[in-house]
Structure formats: structure tokens, C-alpha cells
C-alpha positions in Angstrom: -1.8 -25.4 21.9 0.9 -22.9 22.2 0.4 -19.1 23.2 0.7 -18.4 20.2 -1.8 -20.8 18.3 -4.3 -19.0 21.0 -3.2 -15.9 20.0 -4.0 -16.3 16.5 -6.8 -17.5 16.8 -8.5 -15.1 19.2 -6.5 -12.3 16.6 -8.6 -14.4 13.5 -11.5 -14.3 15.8 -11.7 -10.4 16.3 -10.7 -10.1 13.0 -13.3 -11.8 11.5 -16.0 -10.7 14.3 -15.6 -6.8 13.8 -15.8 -7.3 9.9 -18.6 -9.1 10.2 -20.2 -5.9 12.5 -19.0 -3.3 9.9 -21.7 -4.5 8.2 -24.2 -5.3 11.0 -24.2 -1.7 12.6 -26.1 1.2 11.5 -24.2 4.0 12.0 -20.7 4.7 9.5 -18.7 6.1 12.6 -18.9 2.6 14.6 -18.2 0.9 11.0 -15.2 2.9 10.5 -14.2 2.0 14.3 -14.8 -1.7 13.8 -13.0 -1.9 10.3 -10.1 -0.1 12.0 -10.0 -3.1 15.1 -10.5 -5.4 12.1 -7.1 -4.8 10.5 -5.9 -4.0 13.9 -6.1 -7.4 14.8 -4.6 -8.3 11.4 -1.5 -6.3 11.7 -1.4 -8.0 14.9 -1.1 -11.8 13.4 1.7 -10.4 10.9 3.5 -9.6 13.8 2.8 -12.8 15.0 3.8 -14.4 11.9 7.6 -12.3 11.8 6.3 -9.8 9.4 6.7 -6.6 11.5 6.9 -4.1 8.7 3.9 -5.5 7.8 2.3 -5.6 10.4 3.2 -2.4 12.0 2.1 -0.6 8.6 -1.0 -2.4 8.6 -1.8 -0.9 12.1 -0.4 3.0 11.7 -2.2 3.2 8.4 -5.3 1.9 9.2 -5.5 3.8 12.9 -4.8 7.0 10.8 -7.2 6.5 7.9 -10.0 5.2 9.9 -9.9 7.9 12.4 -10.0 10.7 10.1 -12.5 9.0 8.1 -14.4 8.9 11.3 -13.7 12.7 12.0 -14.5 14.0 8.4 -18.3 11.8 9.1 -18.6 13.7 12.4 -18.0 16.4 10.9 -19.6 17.1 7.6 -22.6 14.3 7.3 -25.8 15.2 6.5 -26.5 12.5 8.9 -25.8 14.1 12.5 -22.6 13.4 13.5 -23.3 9.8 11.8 -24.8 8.1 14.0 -28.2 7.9 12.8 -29.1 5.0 12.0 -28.7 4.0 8.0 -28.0 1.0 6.1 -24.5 0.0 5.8 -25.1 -2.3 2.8 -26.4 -1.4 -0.7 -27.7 -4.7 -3.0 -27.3 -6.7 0.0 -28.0 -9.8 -2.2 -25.2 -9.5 -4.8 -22.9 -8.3 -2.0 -24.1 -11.7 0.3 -23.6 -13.8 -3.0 -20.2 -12.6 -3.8 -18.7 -12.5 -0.2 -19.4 -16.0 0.2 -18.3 -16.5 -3.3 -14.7 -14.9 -2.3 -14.5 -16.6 0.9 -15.0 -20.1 -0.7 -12.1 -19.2 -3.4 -10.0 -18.0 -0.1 -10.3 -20.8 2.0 -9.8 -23.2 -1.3 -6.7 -21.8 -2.1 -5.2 -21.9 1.5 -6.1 -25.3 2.3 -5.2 -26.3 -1.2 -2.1 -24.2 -2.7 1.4 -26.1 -1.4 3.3 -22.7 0.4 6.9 -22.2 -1.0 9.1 -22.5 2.2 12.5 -20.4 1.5 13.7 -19.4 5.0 15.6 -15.9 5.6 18.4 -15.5 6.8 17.8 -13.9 10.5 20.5 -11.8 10.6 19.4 -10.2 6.7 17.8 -6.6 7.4 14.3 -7.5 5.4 12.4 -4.3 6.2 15.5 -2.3 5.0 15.8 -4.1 1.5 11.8 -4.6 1.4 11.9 -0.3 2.4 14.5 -0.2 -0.7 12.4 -2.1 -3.0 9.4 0.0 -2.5 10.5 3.0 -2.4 14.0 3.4 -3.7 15.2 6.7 -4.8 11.3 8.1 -4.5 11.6 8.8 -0.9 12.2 12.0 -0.9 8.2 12.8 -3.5 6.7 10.1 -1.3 7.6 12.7 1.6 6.5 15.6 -0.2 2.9 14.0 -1.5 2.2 13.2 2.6 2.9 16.5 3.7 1.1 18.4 0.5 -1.7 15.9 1.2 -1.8 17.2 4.7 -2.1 21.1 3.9 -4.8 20.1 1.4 -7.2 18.6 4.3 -6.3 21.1 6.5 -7.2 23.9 3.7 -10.6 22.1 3.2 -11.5 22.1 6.8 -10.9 25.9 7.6 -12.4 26.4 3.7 -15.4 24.8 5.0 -16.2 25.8 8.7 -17.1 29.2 7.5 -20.5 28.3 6.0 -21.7 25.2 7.8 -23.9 22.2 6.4 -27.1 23.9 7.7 -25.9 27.6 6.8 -23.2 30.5 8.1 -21.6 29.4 10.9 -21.2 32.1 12.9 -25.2 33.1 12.1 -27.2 30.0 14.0 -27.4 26.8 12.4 -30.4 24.7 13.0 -29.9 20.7 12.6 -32.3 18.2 12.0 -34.2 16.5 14.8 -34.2 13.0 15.8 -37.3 12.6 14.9 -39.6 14.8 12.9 -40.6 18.2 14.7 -38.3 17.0 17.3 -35.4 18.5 19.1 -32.3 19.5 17.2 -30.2 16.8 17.3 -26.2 17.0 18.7 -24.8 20.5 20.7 -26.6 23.2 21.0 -24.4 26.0 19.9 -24.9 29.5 21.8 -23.7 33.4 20.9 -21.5 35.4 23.0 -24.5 36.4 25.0 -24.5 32.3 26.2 -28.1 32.5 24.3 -29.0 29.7 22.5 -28.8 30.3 18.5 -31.0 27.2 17.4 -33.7 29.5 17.5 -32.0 32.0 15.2 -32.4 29.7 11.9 -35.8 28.9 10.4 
């Protein structure tokens, strides 16, 4: 076995492993860090596999998605921070029936399906013509869509840090305990007077 056959398969491995925990855990901030290894390790095997535009878009898409996702749950769930435990899965019995149901028409259609083999040239620039392909003369509104998409989520934080999820911000803001009657769960925010303001809400 060569280093790269081993590093395939400990990519598939991790892969596969932290998609199967996305599931598994009970909090959505772990999930979202899990899914982002996940295709972490699949951008990885792309790269492997001499598809490095691929691969490296795989990864810097992912890390950024996942990681505001993860932010945004931090900072706006219901669910403290969450963390709390919740399920992860809804109709877990469909959702059981048709993952194995997609994984059998996956694995029948690789093992099955004879690959086309066309070699490139090496010395073509692929990610330049595959860049030209996608996006052609539309560089320019791709550019602007990122960067109006940017101000948007930056307008909707500051928007929405003036009244918090348990009232005003700057008035006390009580969260929900762990447990019921119990301690307020996360940080406990104090005033200037470095007096705790959990006891300020109701």
C-alpha cells in the first residue's frame, strides 16, 4: 500500500466517521464542527486525487460556512449557546431508511459504472478554464453579491444586539437555567458598577 492509498483511506475514514457523529451528538455547535472536518477531509482526497480547485474550494467554503453557522447558534439560540443537549435527527426512521437507501445506490454505482478515462494534458491550466467556465464575464456581480452579502450579516448582528433574546441588552438579561430553578446558564453579564445584572430581570 502506497502513502497515498493510506492516506485515502484514513481521509474516507474521518470522512465518514464525523458524518456519522453529526448525527450522534446532541448539541448543533459540535454538529456543525464535525460536518465542517467531514468535508475537510473530503477536500482533502480531491487534493489527493489532482483536483485542487476542488478541493481547496471544498475546504475554504466549508471552514467559512460552518463556522459562522456555529457563531450565529452561539449567538442567537434559544438553546444556550447550543450546547444543550437536543436531538439532531427528526423522523429518524425515514431518515435511517433513506440514508441506507442512498448509500446502497452510491456504492452500486461506483463499483458498477465503467469511469471514462480521458487524461489532461499536464501542462493545460484546468482551474483557469474550469474558473472561465463558471464564471465567465459574471465575475465582477459574483464579487459584488459576496461583499453585499457580507454588510447584510453584519447589519443583522448590530440590528440585533440591541434587544437581546431574553430582553434589552443593556437592561439585565436573565437566561434559562440548566436545569429548572437552576442557575442561569453561560456568563454572567455585570453593569458598570461590576454588579451582577442576572438579578435585574424577572
Amino acid at each position: 500500500m502506497s502513502a497515498a492509498d493510506l492516506a485515502f483511506a484514513v481521509l474516507a475514514s474521518v470522512a465518514v466517521l464525523c458524518g456519522w457523529r453529526v448525527f450522534r451528538t446532541d448539541s448543533m455547535v459540535r454538529a456543525s464542527f464535525l460536518l465542517m472536518l467531514s468535508f475537510f477531509a473530503v477536500g482533502a482526497i480531491m487534493l489527493l486525487l489532482s483536483a485542487p480547485y476542488l478541493g481547496l474550494a471544498t475546504i475554504f467554503m466549508m471552514a467559512v460556512e460552518m463556522m459562522v453557522m456555529a457563531l450565529f447558534m452561539v449567538a442567537f439560540m434559544m438553546n444556550p449557546a447550543g450546547l444543550n443537549p437536543m436531538s439532531m435527527v427528526h423522523q429518524q426512521r425515514f431518515a435511517a431508511l433513506a440514508g441506507i437507501a442512498v448509500f446502497a445506490g452510491l456504492s452500486l454505482a461506483v463499483l458498477f459504472s465503467d469511469l471514462p478515462e480521458r487524461p489532461v494534458d499536464p501542462a493545460r491550466p484546468v482551474i483557469r478554464d474550469l474558473g472561465t467556465e463558471l464564471l465567465g464575464p459574471s465575475m465582477l456581480s459574483f464579487e459584488t453579491a459576496g461583499l453585499t452579502l457580507l454588510a447584510a450579516m453584519i447589519g443583522t448582528v448590530v440590528l440585533s444586539s440591541r434587544n437581546g433574546r431574553y430582553g434589552p441588552a443593556d437592561a439585565g438579561a436573565r437566561p434559562p437555567g440548566l436545569e429548572p430553578g437552576g442557575e442561569p446558564a453561560g456568563r454572567r453579564p455585570r453593569n458598570e458598577q461590576g454588579e451582577d445584572r442576572h438579578g435585574d430581570a424577572p
